[in-house]
C-alpha positions in Angstrom: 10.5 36.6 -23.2 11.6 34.1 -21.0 14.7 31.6 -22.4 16.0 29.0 -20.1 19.1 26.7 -20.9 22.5 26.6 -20.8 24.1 30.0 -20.7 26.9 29.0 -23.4 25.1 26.9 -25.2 24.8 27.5 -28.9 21.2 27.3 -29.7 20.1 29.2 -26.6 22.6 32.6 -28.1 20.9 32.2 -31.5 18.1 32.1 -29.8 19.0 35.3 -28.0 19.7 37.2 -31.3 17.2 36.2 -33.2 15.3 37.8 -30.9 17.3 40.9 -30.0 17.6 41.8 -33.6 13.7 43.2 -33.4 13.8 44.6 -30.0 14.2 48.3 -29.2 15.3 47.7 -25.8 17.0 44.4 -24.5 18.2 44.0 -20.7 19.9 40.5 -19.1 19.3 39.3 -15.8 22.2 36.6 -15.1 21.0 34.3 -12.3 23.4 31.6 -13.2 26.4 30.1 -11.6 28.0 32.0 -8.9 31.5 30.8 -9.9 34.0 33.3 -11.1 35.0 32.5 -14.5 31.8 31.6 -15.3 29.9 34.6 -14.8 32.7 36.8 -16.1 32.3 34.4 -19.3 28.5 34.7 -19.2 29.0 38.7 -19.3 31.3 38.2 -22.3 28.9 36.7 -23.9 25.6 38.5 -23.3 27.2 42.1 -22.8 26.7 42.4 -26.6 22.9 42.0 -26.8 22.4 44.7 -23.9 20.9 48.2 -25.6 22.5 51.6 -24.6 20.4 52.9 -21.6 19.8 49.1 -20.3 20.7 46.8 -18.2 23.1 43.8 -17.2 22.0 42.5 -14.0 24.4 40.6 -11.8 22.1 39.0 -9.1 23.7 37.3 -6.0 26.9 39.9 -5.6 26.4 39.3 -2.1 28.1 35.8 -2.3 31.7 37.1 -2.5 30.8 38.2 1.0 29.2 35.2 2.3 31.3 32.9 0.9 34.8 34.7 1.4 36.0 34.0 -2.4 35.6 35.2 -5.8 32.3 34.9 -7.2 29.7 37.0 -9.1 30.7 40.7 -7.2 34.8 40.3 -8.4 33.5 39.1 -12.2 31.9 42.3 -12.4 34.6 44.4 -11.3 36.9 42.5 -14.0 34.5 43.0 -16.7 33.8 46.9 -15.4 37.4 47.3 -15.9 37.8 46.5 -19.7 34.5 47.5 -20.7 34.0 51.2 -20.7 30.5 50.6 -22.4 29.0 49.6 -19.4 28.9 51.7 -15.6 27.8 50.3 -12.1 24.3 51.9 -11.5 24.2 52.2 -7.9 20.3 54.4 -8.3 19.3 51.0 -8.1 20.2 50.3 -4.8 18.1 52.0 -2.6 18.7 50.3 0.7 21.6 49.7 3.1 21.9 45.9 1.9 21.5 45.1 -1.2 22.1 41.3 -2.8 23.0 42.3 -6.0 25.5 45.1 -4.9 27.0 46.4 -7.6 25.5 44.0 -9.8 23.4 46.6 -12.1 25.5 47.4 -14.9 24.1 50.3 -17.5 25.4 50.8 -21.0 25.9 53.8 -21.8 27.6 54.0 -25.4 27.2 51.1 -28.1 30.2 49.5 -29.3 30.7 49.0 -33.2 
């Protein structure tokens, strides 16, 4: 299922858990903003609908890099660090280069 909209918007998280409530297995690709706070507030908010054995996907990691500031690669690092429910998956990351490095993040335990 494909949702588009604002990624803190209201209705669009509803939307989100409505339909995560019936679904076995539930992964998020984040292809948002490449600011900082934004995307560590975007895993905040969507880390909770992620099933055990799935996947958070951070794309554009490389921008940190490119860029020479905090952007999408440090958020996941921050969020890595006070989530233990969630590991960096590098079996993803099969070549040299990767833009999303680091950016697949697996949970492994439900939280109550």
């Amino acid at each position: 299922v494909r949702i588009e909209g604002r990624s803190g918007d209201p209705a669009v998280l509803q939307r989100i858990w409505s339909l995560s409530m019936s679904s076995l297995v539930v992964a998020v690709i984040h292809d948002g903003s490449h600011d900082f706070q934004q995307v560590l507030q975007d895993l905040e908010l969507y880390a909770p609908f992620v099933t055990v054995g799935s996947f958070l996907i951070v794309q554009d990691t490389k921008l940190d890099r490119l860029r020479g500031s905090r952007g999408p690669f440090a958020a996941v690092h921050n969020f890595i660090r006070s989530h233990p429910d969630f590991v960096i998956d590098k079996s993803w990351e099969r070549f040299i280069y990767s833009q999303h490095h680091d950016g697949f993040l697996r949970r492994v335990v439900a939280v109550p």
